[in-house]
N, C-alpha and C positions, 0 to 999 in steps of 0.2 A: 713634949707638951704642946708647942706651937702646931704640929704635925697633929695630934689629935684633936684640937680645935679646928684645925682647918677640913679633917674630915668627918667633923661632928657637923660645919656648919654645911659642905656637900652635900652630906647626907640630909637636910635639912632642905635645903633648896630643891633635891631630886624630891624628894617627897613630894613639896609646895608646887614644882611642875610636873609631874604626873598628874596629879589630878587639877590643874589648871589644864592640862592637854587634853585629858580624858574630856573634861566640858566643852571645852574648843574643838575638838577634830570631831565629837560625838553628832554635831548638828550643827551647818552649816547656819549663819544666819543672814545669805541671800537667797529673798524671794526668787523663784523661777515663775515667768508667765508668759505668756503669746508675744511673740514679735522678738523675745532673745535668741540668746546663741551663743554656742561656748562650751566648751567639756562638762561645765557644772550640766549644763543640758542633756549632751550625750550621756552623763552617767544618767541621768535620771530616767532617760531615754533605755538607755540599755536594762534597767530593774523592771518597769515598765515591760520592756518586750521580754525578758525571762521570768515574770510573773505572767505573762499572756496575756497584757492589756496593750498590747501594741502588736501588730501583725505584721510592719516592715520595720527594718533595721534600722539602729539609730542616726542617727544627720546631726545632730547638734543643733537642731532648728528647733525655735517651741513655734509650732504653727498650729494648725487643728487639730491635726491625727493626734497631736501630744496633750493638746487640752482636753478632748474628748476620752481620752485614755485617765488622762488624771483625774478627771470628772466620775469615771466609771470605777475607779480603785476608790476614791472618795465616797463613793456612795454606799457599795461592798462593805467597807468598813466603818462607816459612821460618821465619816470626818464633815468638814464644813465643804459642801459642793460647790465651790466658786472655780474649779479649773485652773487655780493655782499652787504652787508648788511650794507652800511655806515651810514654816518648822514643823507643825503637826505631821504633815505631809509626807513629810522624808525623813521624818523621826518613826511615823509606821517603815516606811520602806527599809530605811536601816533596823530594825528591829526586826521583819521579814526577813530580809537579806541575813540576818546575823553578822553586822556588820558593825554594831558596837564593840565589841570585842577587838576585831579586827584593828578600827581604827584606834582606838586604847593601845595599842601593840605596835600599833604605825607611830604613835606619838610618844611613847615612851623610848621607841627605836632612836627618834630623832632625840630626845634628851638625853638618850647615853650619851649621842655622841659631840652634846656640850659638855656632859661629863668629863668623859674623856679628854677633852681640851682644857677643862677645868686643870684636871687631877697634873696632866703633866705640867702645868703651869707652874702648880703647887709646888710639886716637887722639886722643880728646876731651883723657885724661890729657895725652899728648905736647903738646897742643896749647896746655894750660892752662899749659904750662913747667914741670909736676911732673918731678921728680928723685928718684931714690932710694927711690921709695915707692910702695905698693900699694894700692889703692882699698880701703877698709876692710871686711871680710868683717860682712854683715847678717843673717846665716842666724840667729843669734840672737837678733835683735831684734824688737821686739813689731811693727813693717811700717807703719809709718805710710809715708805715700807721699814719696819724695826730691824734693827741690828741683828744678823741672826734666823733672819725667817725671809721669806720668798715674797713677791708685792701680791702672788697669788695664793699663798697663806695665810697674809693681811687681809686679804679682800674676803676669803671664805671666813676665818674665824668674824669678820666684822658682820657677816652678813648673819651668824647663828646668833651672834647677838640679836635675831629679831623672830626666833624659834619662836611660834605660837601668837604673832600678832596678827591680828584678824582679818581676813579677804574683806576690801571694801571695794566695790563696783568704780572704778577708774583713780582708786586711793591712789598716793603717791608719799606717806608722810608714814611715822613710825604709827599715827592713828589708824591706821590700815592698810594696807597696799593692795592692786589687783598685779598680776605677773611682769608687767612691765615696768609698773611702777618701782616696785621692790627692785627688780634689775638696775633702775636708773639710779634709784636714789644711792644704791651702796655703791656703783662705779665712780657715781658723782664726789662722793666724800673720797674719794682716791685721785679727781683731778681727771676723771675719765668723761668725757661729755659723749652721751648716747642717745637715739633718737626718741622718742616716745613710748611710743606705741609696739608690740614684736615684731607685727610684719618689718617697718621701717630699720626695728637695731639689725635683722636681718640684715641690713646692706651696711652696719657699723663693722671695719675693721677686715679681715679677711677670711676666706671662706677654709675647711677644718674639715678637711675625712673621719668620719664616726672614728674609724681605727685608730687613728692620728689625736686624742681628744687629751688632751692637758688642763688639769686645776685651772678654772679661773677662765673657759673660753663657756663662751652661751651657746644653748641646747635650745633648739626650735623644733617646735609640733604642730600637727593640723589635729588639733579634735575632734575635727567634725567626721575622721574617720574616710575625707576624699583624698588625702595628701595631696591636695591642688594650693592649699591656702594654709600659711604660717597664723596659729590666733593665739599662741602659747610660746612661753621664754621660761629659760631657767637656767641658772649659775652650775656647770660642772664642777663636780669637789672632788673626782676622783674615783675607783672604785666601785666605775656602771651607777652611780648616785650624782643628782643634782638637788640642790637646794632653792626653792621657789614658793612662789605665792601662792596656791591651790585654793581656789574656789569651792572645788569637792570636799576636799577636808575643813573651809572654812578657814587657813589661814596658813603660814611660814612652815612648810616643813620640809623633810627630805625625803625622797621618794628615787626608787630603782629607775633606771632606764635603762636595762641589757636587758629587762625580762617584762612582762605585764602589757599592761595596757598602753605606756609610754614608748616604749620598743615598738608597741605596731604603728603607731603615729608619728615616728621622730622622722621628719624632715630634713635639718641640715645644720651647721655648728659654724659657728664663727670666733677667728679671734681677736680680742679688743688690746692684751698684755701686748709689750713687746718687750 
């Protein structure tokens, strides 16, 4: 009985986060305009240059070539000609691209795999002959590592706890995070002190061979596509997957790094665990 309550109420939250993801990852809500920079860029940059409004490859830079591009897609289709890159904007471009869909796919990927953590949790419980009670909420507590599980178990199940919270331009709080911030904050609830910013947690801890990549060490990229410069962070979980703040998707989620876009940028891996 307690066993079908508990997957009637799964089943109920998978729902409520599907289509909370689906709204979330469908449309970014940071502006892009002249003077940025940052993967959210480059992607924009790259739909841009494979719709033919852009004639050189992308840079990660919003400069002119990018405004006058977006100004020229904006006009094409009706939108508001200001050379910025809002929701309207990139809600055409994803819809061009067919890339709603996609990202719906991308976010319900990452909610299995709270599921998944969910469901064995469950079971463990059931299994232990708990009655009547809920595994006791740790979000408040200073993170030492539980009984039974790895400090780099801890640290990733802590960090899904924030699947789907929304990219905010230098966030640092469960109200939003940008890549670095998210990094900090969940090391920090572990007693982990790290630098700010990516380039900087780059020199946190010790340096980590792609090959050599273990749960729980940080995953550094250059978006801009030069691999001369770190402007991206993200939590390895294992499984060519890292868990991170994505500006393109608009908020927490998990994304491949053996294959895609992420593989051609990954720069270099450090570790914080000992």
């Amino acid at each position: 009985m307690l066993r079908k309550k508990y997957l009637a109420s799964l089943s109920a939250f998978l729902l409520a986060a599907v289509l909370s993801a689906e709204a979330v990852f469908a449309y970014s809500d940071l502006v892009l305009k002249k003077g940025m920079r940052g993967d959210e860029v480059y992607a924009l940059q790259a739909d841009l240059y494979q719709l033919g409004y852009m004639r050189v490859k992308p840079t990660g830079y919003y400069g002119d070539i990018t405004r006058a591009a977006v100004l020229k897609f904006q006009t094409d289709y009706g939108l508001l000609r200001d050379g910025i890159a809002g929701k309207q904007t990139k809600g055409k471009l994803d819809s061009l691209m067919g890339r709603d869909a996609a990202s719906a796919e991308a976010a319900i990927s990452s909610v299995s795999d709270v599921a998944a953590l969910s469901a064995s949790e469950g079971t463990a419980e059931n299994d232990q002959g708990t009655t009547g009670s809920t595994a006791p909420d740790t979000s408040g507590t200073s993170g030492k590592a539980s009984r039974g599980g790895s400090r780099a178990d801890d640290i990733i199940g802590y960090a899904k706890k924030y699947m789907g919270v929304k990219y905010v331009w230098g966030g640092s709080t469960p109200k939003g995070f940008d890549c670095s911030g998210f990094v900090k904050y969940v090391y920090n609830h572990f007693g982990i002190t790290l630098n700010r910013n990516s380039a900087a947690q780059a020199k946190n801890g010790t340096k980590v061979k792609k090959a050599d990549l273990q749960p729980g060490d940080l995953v550094f990229f250059d978006t801009n596509g030069g691999l001369n410069g770190i402007n991206h962070v993200g939590i390895y979980i294992g499984g060519g997957k890292m868990i991170h703040s994505s500006s393109y998707y608009g908020g927490v989620v998990i994304t491949d790094i053996s294959s895609g876009f992420y593989a051609k940028c990954y720069m270099t891996a450090r570790r914080v665990l000992k």
